[in-house]
C-alpha positions in Angstrom: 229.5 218.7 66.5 231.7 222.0 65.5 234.9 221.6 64.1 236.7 224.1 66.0 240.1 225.2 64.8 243.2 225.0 66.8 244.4 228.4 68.1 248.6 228.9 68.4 249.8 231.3 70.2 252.8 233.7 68.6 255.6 231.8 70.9 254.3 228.2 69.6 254.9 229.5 65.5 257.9 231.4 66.1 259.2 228.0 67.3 257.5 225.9 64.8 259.3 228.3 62.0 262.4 228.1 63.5 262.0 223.6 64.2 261.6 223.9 60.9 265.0 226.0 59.9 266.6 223.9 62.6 266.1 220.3 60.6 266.8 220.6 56.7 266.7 217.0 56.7 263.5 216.7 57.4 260.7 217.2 54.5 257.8 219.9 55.0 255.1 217.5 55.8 257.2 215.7 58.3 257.8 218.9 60.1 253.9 219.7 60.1 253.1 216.1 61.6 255.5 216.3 64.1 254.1 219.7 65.0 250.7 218.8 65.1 249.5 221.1 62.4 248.4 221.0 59.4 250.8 221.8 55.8 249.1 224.6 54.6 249.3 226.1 58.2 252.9 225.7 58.5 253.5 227.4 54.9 251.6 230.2 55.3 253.6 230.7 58.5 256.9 230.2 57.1 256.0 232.6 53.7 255.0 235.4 56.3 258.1 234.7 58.2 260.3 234.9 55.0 258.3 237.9 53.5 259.1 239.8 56.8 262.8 240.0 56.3 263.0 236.8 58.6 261.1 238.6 61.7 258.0 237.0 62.9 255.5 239.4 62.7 252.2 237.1 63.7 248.9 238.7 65.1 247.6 236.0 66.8 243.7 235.3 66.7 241.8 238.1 65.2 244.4 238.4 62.5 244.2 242.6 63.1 247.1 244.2 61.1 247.9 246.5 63.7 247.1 246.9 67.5 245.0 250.2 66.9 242.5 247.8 64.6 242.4 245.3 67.7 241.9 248.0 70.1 238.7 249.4 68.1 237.6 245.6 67.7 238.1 245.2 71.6 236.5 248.6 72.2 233.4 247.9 69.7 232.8 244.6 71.6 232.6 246.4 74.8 230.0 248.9 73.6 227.6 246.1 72.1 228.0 243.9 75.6 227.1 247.5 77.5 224.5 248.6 74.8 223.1 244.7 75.8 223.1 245.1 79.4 221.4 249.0 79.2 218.7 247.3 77.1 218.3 244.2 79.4 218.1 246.5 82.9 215.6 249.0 80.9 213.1 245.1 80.2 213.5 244.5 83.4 212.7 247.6 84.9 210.2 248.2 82.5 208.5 244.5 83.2 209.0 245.3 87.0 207.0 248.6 86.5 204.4 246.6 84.5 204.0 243.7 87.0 204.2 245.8 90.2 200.8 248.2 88.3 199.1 245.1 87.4 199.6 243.8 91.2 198.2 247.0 92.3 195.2 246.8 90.2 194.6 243.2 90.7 195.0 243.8 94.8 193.1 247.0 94.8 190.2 245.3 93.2 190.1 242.6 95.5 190.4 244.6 98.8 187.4 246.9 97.1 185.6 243.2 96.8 186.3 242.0 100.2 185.1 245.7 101.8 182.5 246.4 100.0 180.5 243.6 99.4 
């Protein structure tokens, strides 16, 4: 089975950083259990949230480091899916084409059998 990763969105780590300002008391791995993630995750969200002059600056998913780069990601994924669809329509037709000739032939040969013999 996959191990699939847990995705947060931007409101849940804005909130964990800020849990985490909110009880001194508590140690950094007690913070990450009761969170439910994991220590290194919680660091790297606090460093980014320190290194950004205390402003949370996360991308979410994707991890784009601006909103043109997820607009060109978003826009290239569109183009493949409609490249894939053109090519898939284009079988199709084509196998249509194919099958519809070969019916002809085959029926054509058979009504020539049945009239002419």
């Amino acid at each position: 089975m996959a191990n699939k990763q847990k995705q947060f969105d931007i409101q849940f780590k804005k909130d964990a950083v800020k849990f985490c300002e909110d009880h001194p008391d508590m140690i950094h791995a007690e913070c990450a259990a009761k969170l439910g993630v994991g220590n290194s995750t919680l660091a790297r969200w606090k460093r980014e949230y320190k290194n950004n002059n205390n402003e949370v600056q996360f991308r979410g998913s994707g991890n784009f480091s601006s909103d043109l780069e997820k607009e060109n990601a978003r826009l290239r994924r569109e183009l493949k899916n409609t490249q894939k669809d053109i090519f898939l329509n284009l079988a199709f037709e084509s196998y249509d084409s194919k099958s519809a000739m070969i019916h002809m032939k085959v029926s054509s040969r058979i009504w020539m059998r049945t009239n002419f013999h």
